[in-house]
C-alpha positions in Angstrom: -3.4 24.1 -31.5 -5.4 26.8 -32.2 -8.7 24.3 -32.7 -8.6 23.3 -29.1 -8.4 26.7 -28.0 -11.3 27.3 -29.6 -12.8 24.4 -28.8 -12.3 25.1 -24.5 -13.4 28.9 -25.2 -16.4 27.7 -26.9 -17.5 25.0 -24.1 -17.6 28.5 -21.5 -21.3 29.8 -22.4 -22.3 25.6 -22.1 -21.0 25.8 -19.0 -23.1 28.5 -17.6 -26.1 26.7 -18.1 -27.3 24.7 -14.8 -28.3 21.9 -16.6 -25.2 21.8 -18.9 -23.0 20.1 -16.0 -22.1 17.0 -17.5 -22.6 18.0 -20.6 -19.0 19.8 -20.2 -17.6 16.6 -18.8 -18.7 14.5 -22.0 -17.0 17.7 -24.3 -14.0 16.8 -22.0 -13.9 13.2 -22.9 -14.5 14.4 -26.2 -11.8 16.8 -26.9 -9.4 14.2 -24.9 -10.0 11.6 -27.4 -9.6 14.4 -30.6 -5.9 15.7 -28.9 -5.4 11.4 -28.8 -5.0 11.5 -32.6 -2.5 14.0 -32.8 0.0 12.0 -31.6 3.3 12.0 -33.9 6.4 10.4 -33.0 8.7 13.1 -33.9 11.1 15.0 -31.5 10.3 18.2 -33.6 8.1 20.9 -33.2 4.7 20.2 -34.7 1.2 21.8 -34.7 2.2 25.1 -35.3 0.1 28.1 -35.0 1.0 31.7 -34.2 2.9 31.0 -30.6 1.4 27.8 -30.1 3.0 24.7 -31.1 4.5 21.3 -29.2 6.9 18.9 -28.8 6.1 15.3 -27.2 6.6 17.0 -23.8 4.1 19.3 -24.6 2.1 16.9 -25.8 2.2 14.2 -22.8 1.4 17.2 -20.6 -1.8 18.9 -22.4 -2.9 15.4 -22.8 -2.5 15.0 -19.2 -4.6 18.1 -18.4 -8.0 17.1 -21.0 -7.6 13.7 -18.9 -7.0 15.3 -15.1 -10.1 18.1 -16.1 -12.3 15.2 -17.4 -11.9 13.3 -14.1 -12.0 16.4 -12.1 -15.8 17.0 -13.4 -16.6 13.0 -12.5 -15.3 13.2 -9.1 -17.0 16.2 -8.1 -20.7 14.6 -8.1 -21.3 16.2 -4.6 -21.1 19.9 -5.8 -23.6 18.8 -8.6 -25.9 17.2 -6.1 -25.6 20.2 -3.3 -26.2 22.5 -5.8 -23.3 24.2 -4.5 -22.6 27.2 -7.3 -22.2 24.4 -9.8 -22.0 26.7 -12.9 -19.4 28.5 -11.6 -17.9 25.4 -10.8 -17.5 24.4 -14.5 -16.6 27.9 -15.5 -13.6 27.4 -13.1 -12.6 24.2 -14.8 -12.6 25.1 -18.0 -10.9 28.4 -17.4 -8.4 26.6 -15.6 -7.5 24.2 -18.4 -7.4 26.4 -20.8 -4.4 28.2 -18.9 -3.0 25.0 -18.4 -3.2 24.5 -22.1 -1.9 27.6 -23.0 1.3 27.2 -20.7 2.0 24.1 -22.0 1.7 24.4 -26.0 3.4 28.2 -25.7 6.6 28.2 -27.5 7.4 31.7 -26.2 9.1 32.2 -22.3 7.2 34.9 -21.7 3.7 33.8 -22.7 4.6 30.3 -20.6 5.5 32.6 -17.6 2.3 34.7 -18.1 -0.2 31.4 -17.8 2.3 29.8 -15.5 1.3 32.4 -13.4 -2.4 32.4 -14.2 -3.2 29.0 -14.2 -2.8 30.1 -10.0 -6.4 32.7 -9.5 -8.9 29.2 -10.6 -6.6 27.0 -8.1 -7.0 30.0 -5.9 -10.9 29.9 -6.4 -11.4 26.1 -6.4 -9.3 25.8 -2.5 -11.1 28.9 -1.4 -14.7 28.3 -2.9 -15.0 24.8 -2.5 -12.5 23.6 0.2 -13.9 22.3 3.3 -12.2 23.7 6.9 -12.4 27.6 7.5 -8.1 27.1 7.1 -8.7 27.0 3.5 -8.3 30.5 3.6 -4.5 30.6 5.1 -3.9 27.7 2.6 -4.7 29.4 -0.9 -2.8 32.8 0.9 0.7 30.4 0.9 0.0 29.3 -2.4 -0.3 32.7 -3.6 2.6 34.3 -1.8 5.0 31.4 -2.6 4.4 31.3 -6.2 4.5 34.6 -6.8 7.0 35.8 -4.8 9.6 32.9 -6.1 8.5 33.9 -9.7 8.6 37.7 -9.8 12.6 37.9 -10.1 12.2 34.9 -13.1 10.0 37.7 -14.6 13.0 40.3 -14.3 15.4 37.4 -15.8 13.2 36.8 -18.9 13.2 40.3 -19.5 17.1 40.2 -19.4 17.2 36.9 -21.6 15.2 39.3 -24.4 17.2 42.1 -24.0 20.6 39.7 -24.2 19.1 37.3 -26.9 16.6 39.4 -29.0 14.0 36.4 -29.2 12.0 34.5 -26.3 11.1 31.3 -29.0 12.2 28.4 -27.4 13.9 27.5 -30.3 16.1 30.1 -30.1 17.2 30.0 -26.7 20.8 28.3 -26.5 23.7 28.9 -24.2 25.3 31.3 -26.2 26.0 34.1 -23.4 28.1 34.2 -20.3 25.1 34.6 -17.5 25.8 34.9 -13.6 24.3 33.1 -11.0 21.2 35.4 -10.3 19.9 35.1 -13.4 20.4 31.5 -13.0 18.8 31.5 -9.9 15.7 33.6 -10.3 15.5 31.4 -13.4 14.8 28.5 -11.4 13.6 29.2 -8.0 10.0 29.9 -9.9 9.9 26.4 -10.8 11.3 24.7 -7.4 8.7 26.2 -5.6 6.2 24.9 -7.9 7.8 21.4 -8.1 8.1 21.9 -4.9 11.3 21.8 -3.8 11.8 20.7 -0.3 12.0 23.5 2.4 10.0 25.6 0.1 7.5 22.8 -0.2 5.2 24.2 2.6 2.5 25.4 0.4 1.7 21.9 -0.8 0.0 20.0 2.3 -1.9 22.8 3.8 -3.2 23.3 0.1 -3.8 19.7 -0.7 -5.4 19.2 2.7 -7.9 22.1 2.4 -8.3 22.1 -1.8 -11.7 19.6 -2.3 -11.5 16.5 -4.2 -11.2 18.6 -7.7 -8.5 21.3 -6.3 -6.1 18.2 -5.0 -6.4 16.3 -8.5 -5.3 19.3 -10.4 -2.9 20.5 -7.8 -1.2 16.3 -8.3 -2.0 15.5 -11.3 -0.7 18.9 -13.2 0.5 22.6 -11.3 3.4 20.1 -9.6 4.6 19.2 -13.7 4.3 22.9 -14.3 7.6 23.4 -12.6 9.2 20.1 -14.4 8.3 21.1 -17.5 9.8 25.0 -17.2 12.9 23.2 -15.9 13.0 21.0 -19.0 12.9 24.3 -21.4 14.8 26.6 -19.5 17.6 24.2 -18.7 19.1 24.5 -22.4 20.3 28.2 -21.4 21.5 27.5 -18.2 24.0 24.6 -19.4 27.2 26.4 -18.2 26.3 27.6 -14.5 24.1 24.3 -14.1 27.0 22.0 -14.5 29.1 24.5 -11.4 25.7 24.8 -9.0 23.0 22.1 -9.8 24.6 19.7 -7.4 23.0 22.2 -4.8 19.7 21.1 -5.9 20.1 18.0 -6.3 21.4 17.3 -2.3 18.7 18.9 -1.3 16.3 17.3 -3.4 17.4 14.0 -2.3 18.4 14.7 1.5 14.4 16.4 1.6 13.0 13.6 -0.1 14.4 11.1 2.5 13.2 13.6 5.2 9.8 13.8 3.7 9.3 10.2 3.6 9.9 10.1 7.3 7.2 12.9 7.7 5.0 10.6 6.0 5.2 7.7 8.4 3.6 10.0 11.0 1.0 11.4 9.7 -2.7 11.0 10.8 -4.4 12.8 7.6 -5.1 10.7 4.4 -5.1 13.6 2.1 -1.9 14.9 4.2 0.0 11.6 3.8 -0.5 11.4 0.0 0.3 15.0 -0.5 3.9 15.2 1.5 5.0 11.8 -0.8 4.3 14.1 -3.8 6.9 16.2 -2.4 9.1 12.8 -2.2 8.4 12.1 -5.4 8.7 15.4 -6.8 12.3 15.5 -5.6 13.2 12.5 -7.4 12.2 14.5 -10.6 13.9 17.4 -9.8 17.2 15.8 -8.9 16.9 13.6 -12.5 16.3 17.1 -14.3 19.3 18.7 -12.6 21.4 15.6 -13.9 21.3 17.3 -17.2 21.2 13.6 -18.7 19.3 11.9 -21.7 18.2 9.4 -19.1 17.3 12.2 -16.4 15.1 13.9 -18.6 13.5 11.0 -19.7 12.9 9.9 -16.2 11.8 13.0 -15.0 9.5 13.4 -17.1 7.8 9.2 -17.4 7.2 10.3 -13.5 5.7 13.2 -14.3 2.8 11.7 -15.7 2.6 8.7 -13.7 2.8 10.7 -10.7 -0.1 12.4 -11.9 -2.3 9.6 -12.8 -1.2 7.6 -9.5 -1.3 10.6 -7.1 -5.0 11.8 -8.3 -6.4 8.4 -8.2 -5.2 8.1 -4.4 -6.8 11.8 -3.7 -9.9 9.8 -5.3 -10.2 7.2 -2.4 -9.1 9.1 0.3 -12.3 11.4 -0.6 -14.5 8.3 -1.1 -13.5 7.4 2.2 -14.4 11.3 3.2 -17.3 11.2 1.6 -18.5 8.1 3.3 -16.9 8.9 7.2 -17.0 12.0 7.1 -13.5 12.1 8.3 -9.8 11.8 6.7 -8.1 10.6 10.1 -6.7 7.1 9.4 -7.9 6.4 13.0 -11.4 6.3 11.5 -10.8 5.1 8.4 -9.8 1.9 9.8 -10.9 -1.5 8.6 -12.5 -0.2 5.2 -12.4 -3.7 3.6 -15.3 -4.9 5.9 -16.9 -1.8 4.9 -15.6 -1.0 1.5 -14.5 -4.2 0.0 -14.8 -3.8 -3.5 -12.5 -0.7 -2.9 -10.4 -2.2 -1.1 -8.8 -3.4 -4.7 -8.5 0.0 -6.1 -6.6 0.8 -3.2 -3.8 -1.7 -3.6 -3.3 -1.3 -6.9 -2.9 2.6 -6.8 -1.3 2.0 -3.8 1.4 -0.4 -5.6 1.5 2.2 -8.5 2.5 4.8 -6.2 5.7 2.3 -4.8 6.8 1.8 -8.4 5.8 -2.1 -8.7 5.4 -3.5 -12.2 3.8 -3.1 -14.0 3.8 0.4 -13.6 4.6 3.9 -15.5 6.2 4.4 -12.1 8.7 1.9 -12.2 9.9 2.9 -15.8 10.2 6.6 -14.5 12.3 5.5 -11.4 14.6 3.4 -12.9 15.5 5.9 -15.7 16.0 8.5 -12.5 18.1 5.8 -11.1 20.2 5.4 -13.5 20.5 9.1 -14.5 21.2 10.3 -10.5 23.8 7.3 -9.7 25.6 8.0 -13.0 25.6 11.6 -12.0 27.0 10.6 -8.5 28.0 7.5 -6.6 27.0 9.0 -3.5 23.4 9.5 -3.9 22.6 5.7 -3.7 23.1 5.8 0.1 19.5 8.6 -0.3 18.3 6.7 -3.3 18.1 3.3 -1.5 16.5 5.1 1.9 14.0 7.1 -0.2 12.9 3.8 -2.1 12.5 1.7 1.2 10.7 4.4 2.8 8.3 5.1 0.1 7.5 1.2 0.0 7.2 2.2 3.8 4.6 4.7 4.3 2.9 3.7 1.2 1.9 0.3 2.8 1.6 2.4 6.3 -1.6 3.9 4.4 -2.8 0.9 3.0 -2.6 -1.4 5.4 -4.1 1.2 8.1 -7.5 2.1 6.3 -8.0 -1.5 4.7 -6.9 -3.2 8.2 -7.7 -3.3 11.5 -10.6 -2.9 13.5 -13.9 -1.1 11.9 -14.3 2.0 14.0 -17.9 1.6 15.9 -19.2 4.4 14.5 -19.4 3.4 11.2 -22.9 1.1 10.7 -24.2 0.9 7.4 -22.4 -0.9 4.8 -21.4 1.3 1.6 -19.9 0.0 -1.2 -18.4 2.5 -4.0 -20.8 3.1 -7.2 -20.6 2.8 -11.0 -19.3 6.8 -11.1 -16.3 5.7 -8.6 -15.6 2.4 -10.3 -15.4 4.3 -13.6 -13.3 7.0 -12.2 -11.0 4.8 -10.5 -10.4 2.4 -13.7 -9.4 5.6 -15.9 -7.0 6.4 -13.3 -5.3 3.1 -13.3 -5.8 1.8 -17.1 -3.6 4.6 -18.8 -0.8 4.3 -16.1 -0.3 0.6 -16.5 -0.8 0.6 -20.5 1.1 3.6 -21.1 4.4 1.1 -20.0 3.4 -0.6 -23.3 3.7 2.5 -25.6 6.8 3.8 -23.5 8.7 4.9 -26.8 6.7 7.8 -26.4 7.7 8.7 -23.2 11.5 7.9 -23.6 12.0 9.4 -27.1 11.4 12.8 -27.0 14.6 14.4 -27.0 
């Protein structure tokens, strides 16, 4: 693990070079396609070096992030063209995934927890730097102050779990100790504010809406699987209390979710519609976790990624769309297969991925949280079934309201997407529809 440290350290002084910009992308796709060959089908720890190592969780997740960071560089043509601190842009990038790849391949609590928290400053910088309305301000403020504050007191509980348990290797962390229900609760509250968790899921939307096109892709497509993934490692110590309390999580996961997907169906924003059914679909994950099952965590997990993949590639068009109108308001966005047709495809088929139709990683995820939440409780079908009919729901609301419809009069010219888009787009859809094929990988890692 230690090479591709190296290897994202190395790519910062190419990066502060103007003309170097997609130089760092192709490194990107490189180093993406190197991490591709490390894949072993063991449940065991491999890779090992000092406090670095992984797991196939690990693995799916770093993986994740070399794809999410390539893609991140190709969408963001517009800061290369304006010119607009475009070295610094790169910097930020790399700087973030190199956080994002030390949180994920740390086998220590304490080092996850320290680039947990620092993966937040780039985010910070990319919503503040880059974003768009003067708001963008307030928004990277609530991210800040709702991360943090949830995550200090899991700070105080991992220095508790040392004291109690001499060692923070994952490895070594089992339920061996009687805990109470602070530590249990500072233990998790870090990571249900990152999922998020509904009713602390404000943060999220005002983020998303303000981050640009680069910020919401890494916001989707990895800081929400932050949380899952903590919740996956810490979860082995808090076996005992989690089987007397998780059932609070898991109502409100479910009851929010439902809720959520209401406040989808009236929202006016692009970016602000596909953001809040994150939050939907985040719940999901969080109440499949919380099962404690095999099939939870396998779930949880299958969604994870495919959230990631489906969610960014919908930030994607919306931004096209933005890029083009000049405006995310569905009332202007209306009628985009007169004026976009060849788009108009891309949109239905993320669109579909992001309702869970076949042949998607999304469907695979969802029925393993299914199963996992229905076994855990009959009850939860009567929220199950509303949360699936709603996200079919607002999910065609979007689609059929920007492809649709009358073409607002003052949109003249006729744009189609280009090569870079097309490209973009595919890369988005490919590995979430073939990944369904290879889906050992993503159910065995237990």
């Amino acid at each position: 693990m230690l090479k591709f440290m190296m290897f994202i350290l190395f790519m910062i002084p190419i990066s502060l070079n103007k003309k170097n910009f997609w130089m760092v992308q192709v490194y990107l796709m490189m180093i993406s396609f190197f991490f591709m060959l490390l894949l072993n089908n063991s449940y065991l720890y491999n890779n090992l070096s000092y406090f670095m190592g992984m797991d196939l969780i690990s693995y799916g997740l770093i993986f994740l992030s070399f794809w999410i960071c390539y893609l991140m560089m190709m969408a963001s043509q517009n800061i290369y063209e304006s010119n607009y601190s475009k070295m610094f842009f790169s910097l930020n990038v790399l700087i973030l995934l190199l956080m994002l790849f030390m949180s994920f391949c740390s086998l220590n609590l304490f080092y996850f927890y320290l680039f947990f928290e620092a993966s937040l400053i780039p985010t910070l910088f990319l919503i503040i730097g880059w974003g768009y309305q003067p708001e963008r301000l307030q928004a990277g403020i609530y991210l800040l102050f709702y991360t943090l504050l949830a995550s200090l007191p899991m700070l105080i509980s991992i220095f508790f779990l040392y004291y109690m348990n001499n060692s923070l290797m994952y490895y070594y962390l089992n339920n061996v100790f009687n805990i109470n229900y602070l530590f249990y609760i500072s233990m998790l509250l870090a990571f249900l504010v990152k999922m998020p968790m509904f009713f602390v899921h404000l943060w999220l939307p005002k983020a998303h809406v303000e981050a640009p096109i680069s910020g919401s892709m890494i916001l989707a497509g990895i800081m929400l699987k932050l949380g899952g993934y903590g919740m996956v490692r810490v979860m082995n110590i808090l076996l005992n209390l989690g089987l007397k309390y998780n059932f609070i999580w898991v109502s409100i996961s479910l009851v929010g979710g439902f809720l959520v997907s209401l406040i989808c169906l009236r929202q006016v924003d692009m970016k602000s519609l596909i953001a809040y059914s994150s939050v939907s679909h985040m719940s999901l994950v969080i109440a499949g976790i919380m099962s404690m099952s095999y099939w939870g965590f396998m779930g949880s997990y299958s969604l994870m990624i495919a959230h990631g993949l489906c969610s960014s590639g919908l930030f994607c068009l919306a931004n096209m769309s933005y890029e083009r109108s000049g405006s995310r308001s569905l009332l202007i966005n209306k009628g985009m297969m007169n004026f976009m047709p060849s788009l108009c495809m891309w949109w239905f088929l993320l669109s579909s991925a992001n309702m869970a139709a076949p042949p998607t990683l999304n469907l695979l995820g969802e029925i393993g949280l299914l199963n996992s939440i229905i076994s855990w409780s009959w009850l939860s079908m009567i929220f199950l079934s509303l949360m699936s009919f709603f996200s079919a729901a607002y999910t065609l609301f979007l689609y059929s309201y920007t492809q649709h419809g009358d073409l607002y009069s003052g949109l003249y010219s006729s744009m189609n997407g280009n090569l870079r888009e097309y490209i973009l787009l595919m890369l988005h859809w490919l590995p979430l529809n073939y990944l369904i094929l290879k889906s050992e990988v993503i159910f065995l890692w237990l």
